[in-house]
N, C-alpha and C positions, 0 to 999 in steps of 0.2 A: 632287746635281749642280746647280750652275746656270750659266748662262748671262745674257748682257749683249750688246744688241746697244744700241750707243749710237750714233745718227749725229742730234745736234744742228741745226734745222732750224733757218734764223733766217726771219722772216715774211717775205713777199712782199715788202711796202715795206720790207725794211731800210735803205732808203737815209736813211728818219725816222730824226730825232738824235736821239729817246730811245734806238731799237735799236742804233744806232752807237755807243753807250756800253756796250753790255752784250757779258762775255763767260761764256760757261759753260765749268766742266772738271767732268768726274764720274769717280768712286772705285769699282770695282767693292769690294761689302761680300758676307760672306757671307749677309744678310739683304735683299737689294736694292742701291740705288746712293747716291748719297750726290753730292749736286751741288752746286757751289761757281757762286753767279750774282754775277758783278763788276759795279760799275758804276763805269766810269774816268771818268765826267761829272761835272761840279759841280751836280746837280741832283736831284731828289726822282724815283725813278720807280715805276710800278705796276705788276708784272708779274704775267704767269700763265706757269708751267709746266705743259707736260702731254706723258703719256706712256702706252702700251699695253704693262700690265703681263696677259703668258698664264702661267699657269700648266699644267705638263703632268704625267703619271705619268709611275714608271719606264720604260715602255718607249715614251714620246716624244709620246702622246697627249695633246691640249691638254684641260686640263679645266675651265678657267675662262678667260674675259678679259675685261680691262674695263680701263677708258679709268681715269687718273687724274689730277688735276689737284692745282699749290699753285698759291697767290692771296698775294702778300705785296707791302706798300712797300720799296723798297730807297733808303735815305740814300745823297746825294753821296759820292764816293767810298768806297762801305762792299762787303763783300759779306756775300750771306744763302746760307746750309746750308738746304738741305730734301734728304729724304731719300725717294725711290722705295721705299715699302716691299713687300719679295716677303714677310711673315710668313704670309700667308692661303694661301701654297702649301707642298703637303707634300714634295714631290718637287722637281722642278727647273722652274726660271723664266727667263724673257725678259723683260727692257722696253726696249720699242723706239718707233716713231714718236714720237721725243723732238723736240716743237716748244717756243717762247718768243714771247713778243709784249711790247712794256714802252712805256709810255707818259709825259710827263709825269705825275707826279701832280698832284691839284688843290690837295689839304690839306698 
């Protein structure tokens, strides 16, 4: 069994125009999530995703959690895949507190 709670956080200041470029959609998979991060700007940006992937037993008890994070450049107009992996759970899984942050990049 698993489970997906995805409610996409966008940061405090999203009113900055690197974050006003960025959109997320995510894919429930049988192995975790699968997220699609857009960037509609004509510019370089540097973002972190992160998210709290729990793992529980059959009968609903959490047996691990832990915070995960990607770190990736996303090109002008491009989008980048990373993918929320639940494999280290045996039973059924959640990732949720799904936040973003994206900055100009430098390079």
């Amino acid at each position: 069994m698993l489970t997906a709670v995805v409610s996409v956080t966008a940061p405090a200041r999203a009113s900055d125009s690197a974050n006003a470029c960025v959109a997320i959609k995510s894919a429930e998979m049988s192995s975790g999530l699968a997220f699609d991060v857009e960037n509609g700007c004509e510019k370089k940006l540097s973002c972190a995703l992160t998210w709290t992937l729990t793992c529980e037993n059959a009968s609903g008890k959490t047996t691990s959690k832990a915070k995960q994070e990607a770190r990736f450049v996303l090109s002008a107009s491009d989008t980048h895949h990373t993918t929320g992996s639940a494999a280290s759970c045996k039973d059924s899984w959640k990732i949720e507190d799904v936040s973003w942050d994206c900055t100009p990049a430098t390079k």
